[in-house]
VOGU-3710 file (C-alpha; in Angstrom, 3 decimals, decimal comma):
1> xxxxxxxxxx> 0,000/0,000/0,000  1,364/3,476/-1,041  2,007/5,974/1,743  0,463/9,526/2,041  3,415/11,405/0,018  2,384/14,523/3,097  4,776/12,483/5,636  7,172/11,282/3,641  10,116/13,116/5,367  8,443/13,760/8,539
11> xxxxxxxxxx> 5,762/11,190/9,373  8,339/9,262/11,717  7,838/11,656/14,134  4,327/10,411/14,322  5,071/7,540/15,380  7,926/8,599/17,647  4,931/10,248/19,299  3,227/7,310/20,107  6,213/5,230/21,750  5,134/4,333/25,048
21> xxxxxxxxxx> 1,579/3,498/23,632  -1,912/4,627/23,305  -2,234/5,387/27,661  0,890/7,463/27,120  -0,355/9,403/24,715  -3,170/10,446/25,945  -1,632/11,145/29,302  0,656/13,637/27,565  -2,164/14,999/24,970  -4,024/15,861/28,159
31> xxxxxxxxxx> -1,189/17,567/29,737  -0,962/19,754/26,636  -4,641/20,312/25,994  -5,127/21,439/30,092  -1,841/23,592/29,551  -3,404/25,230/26,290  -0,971/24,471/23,870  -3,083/22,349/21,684  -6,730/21,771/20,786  -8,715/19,116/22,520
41> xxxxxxxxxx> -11,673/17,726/19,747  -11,096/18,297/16,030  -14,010/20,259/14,776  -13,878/18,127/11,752  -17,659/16,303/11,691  -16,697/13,788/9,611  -13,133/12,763/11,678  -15,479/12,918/14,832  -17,795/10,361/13,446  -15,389/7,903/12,341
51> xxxxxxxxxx> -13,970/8,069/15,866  -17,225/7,487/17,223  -17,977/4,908/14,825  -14,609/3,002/15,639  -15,338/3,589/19,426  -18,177/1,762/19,059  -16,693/-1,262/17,315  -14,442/-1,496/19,742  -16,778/-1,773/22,086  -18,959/-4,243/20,369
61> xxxxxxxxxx> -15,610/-6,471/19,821  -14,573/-6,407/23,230  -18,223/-7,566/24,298  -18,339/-10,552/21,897  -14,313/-11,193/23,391  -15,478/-11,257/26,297  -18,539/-14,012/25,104  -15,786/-16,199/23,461  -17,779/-15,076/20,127  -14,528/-14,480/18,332
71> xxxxxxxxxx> -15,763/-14,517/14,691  -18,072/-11,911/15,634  -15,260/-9,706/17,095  -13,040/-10,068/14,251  -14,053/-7,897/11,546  -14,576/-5,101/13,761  -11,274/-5,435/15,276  -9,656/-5,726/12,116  -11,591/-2,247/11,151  -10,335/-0,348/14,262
81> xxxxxxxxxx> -6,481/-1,532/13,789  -6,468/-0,865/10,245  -7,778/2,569/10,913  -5,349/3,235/14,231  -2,628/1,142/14,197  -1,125/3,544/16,697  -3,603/2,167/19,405  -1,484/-0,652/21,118  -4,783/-1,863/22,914  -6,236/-2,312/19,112
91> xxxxxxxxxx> -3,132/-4,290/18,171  -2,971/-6,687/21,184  -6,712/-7,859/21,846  -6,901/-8,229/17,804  -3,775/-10,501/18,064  -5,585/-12,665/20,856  -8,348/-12,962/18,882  -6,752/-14,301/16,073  -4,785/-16,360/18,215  -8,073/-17,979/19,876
101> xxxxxxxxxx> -9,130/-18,739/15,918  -5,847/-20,320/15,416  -4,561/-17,494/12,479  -1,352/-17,685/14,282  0,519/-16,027/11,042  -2,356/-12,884/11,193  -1,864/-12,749/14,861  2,001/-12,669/14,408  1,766/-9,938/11,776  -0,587/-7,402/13,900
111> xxxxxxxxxx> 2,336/-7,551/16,307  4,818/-6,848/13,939  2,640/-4,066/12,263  2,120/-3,051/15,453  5,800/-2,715/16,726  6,558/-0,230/13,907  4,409/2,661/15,132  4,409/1,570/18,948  7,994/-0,042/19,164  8,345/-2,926/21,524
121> xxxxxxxxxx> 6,498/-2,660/24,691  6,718/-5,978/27,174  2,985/-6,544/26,601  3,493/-6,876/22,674  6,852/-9,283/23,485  3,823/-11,235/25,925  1,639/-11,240/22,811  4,096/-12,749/20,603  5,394/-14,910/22,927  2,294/-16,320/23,357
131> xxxxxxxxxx> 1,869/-16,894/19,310  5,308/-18,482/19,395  4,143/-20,895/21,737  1,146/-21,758/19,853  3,282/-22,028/16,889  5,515/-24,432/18,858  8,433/-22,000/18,068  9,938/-22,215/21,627  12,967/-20,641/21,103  11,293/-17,134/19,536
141> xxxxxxxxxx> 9,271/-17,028/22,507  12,241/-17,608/24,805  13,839/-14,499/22,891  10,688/-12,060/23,499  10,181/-13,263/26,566  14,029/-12,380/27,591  13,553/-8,912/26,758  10,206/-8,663/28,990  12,352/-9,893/31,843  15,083/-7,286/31,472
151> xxxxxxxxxx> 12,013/-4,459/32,582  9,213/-6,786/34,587  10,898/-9,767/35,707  8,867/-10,350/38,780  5,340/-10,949/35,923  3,587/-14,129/37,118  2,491/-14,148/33,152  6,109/-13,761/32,242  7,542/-16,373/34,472  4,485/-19,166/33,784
161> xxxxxxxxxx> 5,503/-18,697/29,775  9,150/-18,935/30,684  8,079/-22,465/32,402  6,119/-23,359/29,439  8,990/-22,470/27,127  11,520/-24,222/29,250  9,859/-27,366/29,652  8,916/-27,478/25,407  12,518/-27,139/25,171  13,448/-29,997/27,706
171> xxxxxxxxxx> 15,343/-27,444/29,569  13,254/-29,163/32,940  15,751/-27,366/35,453  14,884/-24,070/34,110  11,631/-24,916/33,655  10,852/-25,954/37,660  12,893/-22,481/38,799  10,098/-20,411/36,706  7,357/-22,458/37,930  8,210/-22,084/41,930
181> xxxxxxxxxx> 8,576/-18,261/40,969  4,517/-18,604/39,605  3,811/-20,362/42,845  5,533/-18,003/44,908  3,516/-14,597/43,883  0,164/-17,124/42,846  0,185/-19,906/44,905  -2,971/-21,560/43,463  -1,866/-21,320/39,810  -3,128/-24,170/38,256
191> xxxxxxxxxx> -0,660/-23,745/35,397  1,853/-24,005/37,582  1,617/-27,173/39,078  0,836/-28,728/35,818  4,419/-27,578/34,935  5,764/-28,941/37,992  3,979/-32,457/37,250  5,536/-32,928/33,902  8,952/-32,090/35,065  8,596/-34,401/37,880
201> xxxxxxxxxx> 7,511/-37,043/35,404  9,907/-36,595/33,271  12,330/-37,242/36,263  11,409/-40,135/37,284  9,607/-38,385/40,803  6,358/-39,626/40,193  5,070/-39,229/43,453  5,623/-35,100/43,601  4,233/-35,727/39,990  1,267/-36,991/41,482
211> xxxxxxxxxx> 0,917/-34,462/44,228  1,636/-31,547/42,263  -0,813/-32,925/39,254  -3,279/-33,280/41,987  -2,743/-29,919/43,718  -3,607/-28,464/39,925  -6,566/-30,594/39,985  -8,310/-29,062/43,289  -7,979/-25,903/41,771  -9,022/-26,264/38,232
221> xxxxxxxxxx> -10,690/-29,736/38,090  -12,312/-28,908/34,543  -8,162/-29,054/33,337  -8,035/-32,877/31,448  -4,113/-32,321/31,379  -4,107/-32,702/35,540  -6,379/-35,871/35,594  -4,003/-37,192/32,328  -1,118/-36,716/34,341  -2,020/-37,528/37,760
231> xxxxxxxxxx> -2,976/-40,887/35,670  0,665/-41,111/34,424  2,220/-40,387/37,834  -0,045/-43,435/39,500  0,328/-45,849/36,399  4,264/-45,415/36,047  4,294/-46,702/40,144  2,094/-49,541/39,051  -0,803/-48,259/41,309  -2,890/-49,243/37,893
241> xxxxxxxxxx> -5,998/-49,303/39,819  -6,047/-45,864/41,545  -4,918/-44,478/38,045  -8,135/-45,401/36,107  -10,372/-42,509/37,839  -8,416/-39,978/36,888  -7,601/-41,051/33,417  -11,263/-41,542/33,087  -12,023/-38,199/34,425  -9,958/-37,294/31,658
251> xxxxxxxxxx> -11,597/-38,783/28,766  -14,578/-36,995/30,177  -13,340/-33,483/30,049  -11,968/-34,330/26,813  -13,263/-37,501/24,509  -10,363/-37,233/22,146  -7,335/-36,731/24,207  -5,482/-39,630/22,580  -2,274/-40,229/24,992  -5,059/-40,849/27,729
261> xxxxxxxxxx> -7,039/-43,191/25,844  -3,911/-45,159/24,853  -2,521/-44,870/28,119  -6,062/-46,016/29,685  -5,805/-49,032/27,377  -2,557/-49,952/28,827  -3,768/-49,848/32,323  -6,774/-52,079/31,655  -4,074/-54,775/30,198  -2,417/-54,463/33,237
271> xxxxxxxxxx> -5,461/-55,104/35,104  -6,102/-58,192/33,062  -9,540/-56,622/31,282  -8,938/-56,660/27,768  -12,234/-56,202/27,023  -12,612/-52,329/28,118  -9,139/-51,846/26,819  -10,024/-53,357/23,263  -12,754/-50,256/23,508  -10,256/-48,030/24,558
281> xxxxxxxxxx> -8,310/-48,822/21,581  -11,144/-48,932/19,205  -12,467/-44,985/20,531  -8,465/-43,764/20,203  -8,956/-45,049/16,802  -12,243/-43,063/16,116  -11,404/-40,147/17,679  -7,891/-39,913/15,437  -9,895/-40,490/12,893  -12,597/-37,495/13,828
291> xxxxxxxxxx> -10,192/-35,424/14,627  -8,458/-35,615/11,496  -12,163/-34,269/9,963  -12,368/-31,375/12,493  -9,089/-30,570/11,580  -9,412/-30,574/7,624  -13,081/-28,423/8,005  -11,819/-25,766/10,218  -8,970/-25,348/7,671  -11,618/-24,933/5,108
301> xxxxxxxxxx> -13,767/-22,621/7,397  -9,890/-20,513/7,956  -9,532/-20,366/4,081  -13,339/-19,321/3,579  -13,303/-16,416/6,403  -9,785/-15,194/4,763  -11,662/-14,956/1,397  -14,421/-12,976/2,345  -11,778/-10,755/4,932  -9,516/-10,155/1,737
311> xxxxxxxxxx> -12,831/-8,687/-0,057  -13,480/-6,438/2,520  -9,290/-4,919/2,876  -9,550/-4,967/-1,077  -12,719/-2,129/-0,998  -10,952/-0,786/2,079  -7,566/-0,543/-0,103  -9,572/0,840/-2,606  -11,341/3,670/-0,519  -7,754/4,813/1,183
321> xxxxxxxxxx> -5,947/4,462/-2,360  -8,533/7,399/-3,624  -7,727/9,367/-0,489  -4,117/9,107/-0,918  -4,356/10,165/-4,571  -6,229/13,188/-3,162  -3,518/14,199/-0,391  -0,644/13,549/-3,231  -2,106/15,796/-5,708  -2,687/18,570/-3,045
331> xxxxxxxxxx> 0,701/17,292/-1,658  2,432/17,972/-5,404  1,047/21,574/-5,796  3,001/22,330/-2,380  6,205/24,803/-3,326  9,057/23,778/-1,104  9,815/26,616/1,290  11,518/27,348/4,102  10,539/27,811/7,480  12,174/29,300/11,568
341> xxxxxxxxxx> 10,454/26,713/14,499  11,526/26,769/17,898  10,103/24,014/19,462  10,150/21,886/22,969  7,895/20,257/25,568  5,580/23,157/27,268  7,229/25,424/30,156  11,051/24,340/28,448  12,060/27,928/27,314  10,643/28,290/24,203
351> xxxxxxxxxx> 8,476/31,708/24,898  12,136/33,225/26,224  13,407/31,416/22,618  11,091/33,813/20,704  11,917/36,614/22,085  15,292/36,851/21,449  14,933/36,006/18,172  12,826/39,309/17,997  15,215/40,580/19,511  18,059/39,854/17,198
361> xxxxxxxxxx> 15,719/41,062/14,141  13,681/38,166/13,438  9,571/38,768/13,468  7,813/36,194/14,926  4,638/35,289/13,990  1,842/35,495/17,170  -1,146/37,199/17,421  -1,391/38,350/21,678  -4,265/35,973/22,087  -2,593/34,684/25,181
371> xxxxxxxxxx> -1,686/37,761/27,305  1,302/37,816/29,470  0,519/36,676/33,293  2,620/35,234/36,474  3,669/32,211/34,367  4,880/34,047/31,300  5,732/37,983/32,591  7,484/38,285/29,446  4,153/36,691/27,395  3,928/33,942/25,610
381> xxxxxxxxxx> 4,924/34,487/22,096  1,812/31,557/20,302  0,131/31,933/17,357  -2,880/30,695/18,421  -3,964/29,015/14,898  -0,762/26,775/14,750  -3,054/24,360/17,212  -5,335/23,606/13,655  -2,181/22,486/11,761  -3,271/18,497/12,625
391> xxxxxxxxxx> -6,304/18,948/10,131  -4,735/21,991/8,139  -0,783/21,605/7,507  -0,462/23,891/5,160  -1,243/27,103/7,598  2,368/26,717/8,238  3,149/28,431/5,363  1,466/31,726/6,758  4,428/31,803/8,882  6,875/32,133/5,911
401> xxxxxxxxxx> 9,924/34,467/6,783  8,779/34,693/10,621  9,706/32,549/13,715  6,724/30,813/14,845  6,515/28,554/18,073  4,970/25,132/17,054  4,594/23,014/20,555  6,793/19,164/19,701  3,432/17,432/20,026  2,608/19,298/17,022
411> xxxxxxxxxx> 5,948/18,592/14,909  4,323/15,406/13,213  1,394/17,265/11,672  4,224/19,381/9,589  4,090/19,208/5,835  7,507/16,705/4,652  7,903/18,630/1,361  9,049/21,657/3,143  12,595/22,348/4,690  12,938/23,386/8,729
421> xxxxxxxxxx> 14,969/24,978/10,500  14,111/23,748/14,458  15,621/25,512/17,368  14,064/22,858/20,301  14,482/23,737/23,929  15,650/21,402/25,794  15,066/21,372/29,987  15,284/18,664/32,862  11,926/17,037/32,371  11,426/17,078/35,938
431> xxxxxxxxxx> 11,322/20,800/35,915  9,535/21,135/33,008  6,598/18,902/34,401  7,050/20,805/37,983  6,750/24,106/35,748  3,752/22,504/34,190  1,798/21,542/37,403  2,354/25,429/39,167  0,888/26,608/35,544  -2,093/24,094/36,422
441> xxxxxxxxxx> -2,849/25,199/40,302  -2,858/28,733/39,111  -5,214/27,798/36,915  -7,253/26,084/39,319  -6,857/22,767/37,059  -5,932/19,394/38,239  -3,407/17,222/36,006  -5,250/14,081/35,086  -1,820/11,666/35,567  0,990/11,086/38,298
451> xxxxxxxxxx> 3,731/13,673/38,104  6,140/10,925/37,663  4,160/8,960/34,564  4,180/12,817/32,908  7,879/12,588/33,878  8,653/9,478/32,442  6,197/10,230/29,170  7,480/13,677/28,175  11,055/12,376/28,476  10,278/9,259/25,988
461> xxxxxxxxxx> 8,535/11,891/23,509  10,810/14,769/23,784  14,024/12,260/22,942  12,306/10,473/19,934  11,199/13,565/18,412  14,814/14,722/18,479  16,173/11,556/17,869  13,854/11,598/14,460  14,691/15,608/14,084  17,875/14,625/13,683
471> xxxxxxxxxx> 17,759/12,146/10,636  15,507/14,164/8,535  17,025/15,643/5,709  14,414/18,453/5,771  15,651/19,520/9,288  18,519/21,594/10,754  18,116/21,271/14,090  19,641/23,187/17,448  19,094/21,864/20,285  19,823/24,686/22,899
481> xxxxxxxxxx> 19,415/23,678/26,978  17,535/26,182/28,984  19,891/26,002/32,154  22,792/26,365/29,945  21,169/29,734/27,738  19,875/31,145/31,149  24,205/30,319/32,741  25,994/31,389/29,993  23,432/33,853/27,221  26,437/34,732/24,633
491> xxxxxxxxxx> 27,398/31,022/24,032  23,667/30,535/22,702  23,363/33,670/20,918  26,831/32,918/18,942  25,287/29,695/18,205  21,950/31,087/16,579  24,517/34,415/14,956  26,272/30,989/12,955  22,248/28,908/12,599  20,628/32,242/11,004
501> xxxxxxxxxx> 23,428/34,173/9,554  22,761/37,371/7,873  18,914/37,164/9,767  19,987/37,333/12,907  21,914/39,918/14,752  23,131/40,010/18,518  23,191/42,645/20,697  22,716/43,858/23,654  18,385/43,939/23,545  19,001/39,956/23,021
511> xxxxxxxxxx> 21,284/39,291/26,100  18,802/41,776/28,022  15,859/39,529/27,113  17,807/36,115/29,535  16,199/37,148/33,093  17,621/34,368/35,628  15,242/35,640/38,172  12,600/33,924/35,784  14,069/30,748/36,310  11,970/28,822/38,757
521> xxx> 10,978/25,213/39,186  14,529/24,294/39,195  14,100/20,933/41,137
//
């Protein structure tokens, strides 16, 4: 599928923005919105819809998730991943349910669409752990699951696959360490024990195969894998007798579990009644045989659902090809210009940024909406329309031979045909967000998240957007720290004298505009 030609250059800062996730981002979109710096609902009816329309999909899907009625849920989940593949909560329910329908290779690709916008979080290396497993690939789940334990390593979830993977890999040692660490923070994890019992087996210890098989069955008796091995444990010490009941229970809970029917057969030999093992033998038989048949339809069910899913992405290709033919046309008229940003997270400097640029001869572009007050003495600097430039990029080009400030969460939303030059402030996030919540309390306005998630947040977004700044072709970029202009004001003006030479001129009125006494919130 062809990309929209309007982020060609820039449109990995988009997803730079969306790095820790879809809870992240809103937790910093919030921040921004309750600071002022950007709009909080697009006035666009027909964006507003579709969001409303995919809300309620998604909550349809997770309704029919939560009723096991995964064919229903499908579709619908498909429709809101396709349409924001940015929302990591999209990405990993879709990939369960396509793991519950058994399209392990869809499920595994959702991840790894995923993972380009969203990067790797531990919950998408759970997710595709959990499809390795499925897939039998034991060592690719060991290798996501690694990389979960290097942030979380105290996850039940983590440590019960770990045990799973372990044990598929007859690494039983290993295997037994991660299962104790499941029973230690959930000691009535059924999973758990039946871990423990097939280790145990496998070791010749069938009695704490027995005990731990039957400690998994008094907590999930509806499990056929605890009564099958609880069987196992009592037949391999001979106690042939005590091990029919369970395997029996077994073949209850599940009619076509073929070891325990074989191994059932076996027992009744023992026993000396070769009658009941004969129909033993005979069911294992039938039940190969039928589940050979369930097998081959629900293959033939898979292929018909990805024939009629394929119609429905080939009109929804269709539809987005004829919108990206749209933005490339209006993208192709676009003259390449250039264009003075100074940028940064809210509260980092970039007001005091703007008006030494003034100072040294450079007009900015603002329009007084926001008077000056105890936050900003010196005033704030904004053009107020920049905050429409997510459903109107080209408005940038009103601020053609000006400075204008343009807040980082904004950065994505610029035009990629154009060329940048970025002067991004740069402060210790901790201040910033301290600088952030004193703007709030003036305001009367409570921040919606913890200081220290808005801490951690801000910090992941301010260093991909540089990190991406930085690799654009379309972007000089200056990074200039606050403490550092605020110590030392001529080292930073030289520095913008050599960035905008022959458009910027020092002097006196631009040292006079660094204040110290201005710096609070220093930490």
């Amino acid at each position: 599928m062809e990309s929209v030609p309007t982020w060609e250059t820039l449109g990995s800062i988009r997803k730079a923005r969306k790095g820790l996730g879809a809870g992240a981002d809103k937790a910093l979109l919030e921040q921004f919105v309750a600071l002022g710096y950007i709009d909080e609902i697009p006035d666009d009816p027909g964006q507003a819809a579709a969001e409303t329309n995919r809300e309620n999909d998604w909550n349809i899907a997770r309704a029919c998730m939560y009723g096991q009625r995964y064919e229903q849920a499908l579709p619908l989940l498909e429709n809101c991943f396709h349409a924001a593949p940015f929302r990591t909560d999209y990405a990993q329910v879709l990939a369960t349910c396509q793991m519950q329908l058994g399209l392990l290779d869809e499920a595994d690709a959702t991840v790894a669409k995923a993972a380009e916008t969203f990067g790797r979080t531990e919950q998408a290396d759970l997710v595709r752990a959990s499809i390795a497993i499925q897939k039998e690939d034991f060592h690719a789940a060991l290798e996501a699951l690694e990389r979960v334990r290097e942030k979380s390593p105290g996850e039940v979830q983590l440590q019960l696959m770990l045990a799973q993977s372990y044990q598929a890999l007859r690494r039983f040692s290993d295997a037994e360490t991660a299962a104790r660490a499941v029973l230690t923070a959930d000691p009535h994890n059924a999973q758990a024990f039946l871990v423990l019992a097939r280790g145990f087996l496998h070791a010749g210890r069938a009695e704490e195969a027995a005990d731990a098989a039957a400690e998994c069955i008094g907590l999930q008796f509806g499990n056929p894998q605890g009564h099958f091995l609880l069987g196992a444990a009592l037949a391999s010490q001979e106690q042939f007798e005590e091990a029919v009941r369970p395997l029996e229970n077994c073949l209850t809970l599940a009619p076509t579990f073929l070891r325990a029917q074989r191994l059932l057969a076996r027992v009744y030999r023992r026993l000396g009644q070769r009658d009941r093992a004969a129909v033993c033998e005979s069911q294992a038989f039938t039940a190969l045989h039928d589940l050979r048949q369930e097998q081959a339809a629900a293959e033939a069910a898979v292929r018909e659902q990805a024939g009629a899913r394929a119609a429905v992405r080939a009109e929804a290709d269709r539809i987005r090809q004829i919108e990206i033919d749209r933005q490339k046309a209006e993208y192709d008229a676009i003259e390449p210009k250039d264009f003075l940003i100074v940028s940064g997270l809210p509260r980092s400097g970039t007001s005091l940024m703007m008006q030494i640029l003034r100072a040294g001869g450079i007009e900015p572009l603002t329009d007084a909406k926001r008077a000056a007050d105890e936050d900003n003495p010196e005033g704030y600097w904004e053009w107020d329309d920049i905050k429409k430039l997510p459903k109107n990029p080209r408005l940038i080009e009103q601020a053609e031979g000006k400075a204008v400030k343009v807040i980082s969460a904004l950065l994505p939303n610029l035009p990629g045909k154009h060329r940048y030059t970025i002067i991004y402030m740069v402060r210790p996030t901790e201040q910033v967000v301290d600088s952030q919540w004193a703007m709030l309390a003036r305001k009367g306005t409570q921040p919606k998240s913890e200081k220290k998630h808005l801490i951690e947040v801000q910090e992941h977004h301010s260093q991909q957007i540089r990190e991406v700044l930085k690799k654009s072709e379309r972007v000089t970029l200056l990074e200039v720290s606050f403490p550092d202009l605020v110590a030392d004001p001529e080292a930073v003006i030289a520095k913008l004298a050599e960035l905008l030479p022959g458009r910027f001129t020092p002097g006196p009125a631009v040292t006079a505009c660094v204040k110290p006494a201005l710096y609070r919130n220093r930490g």
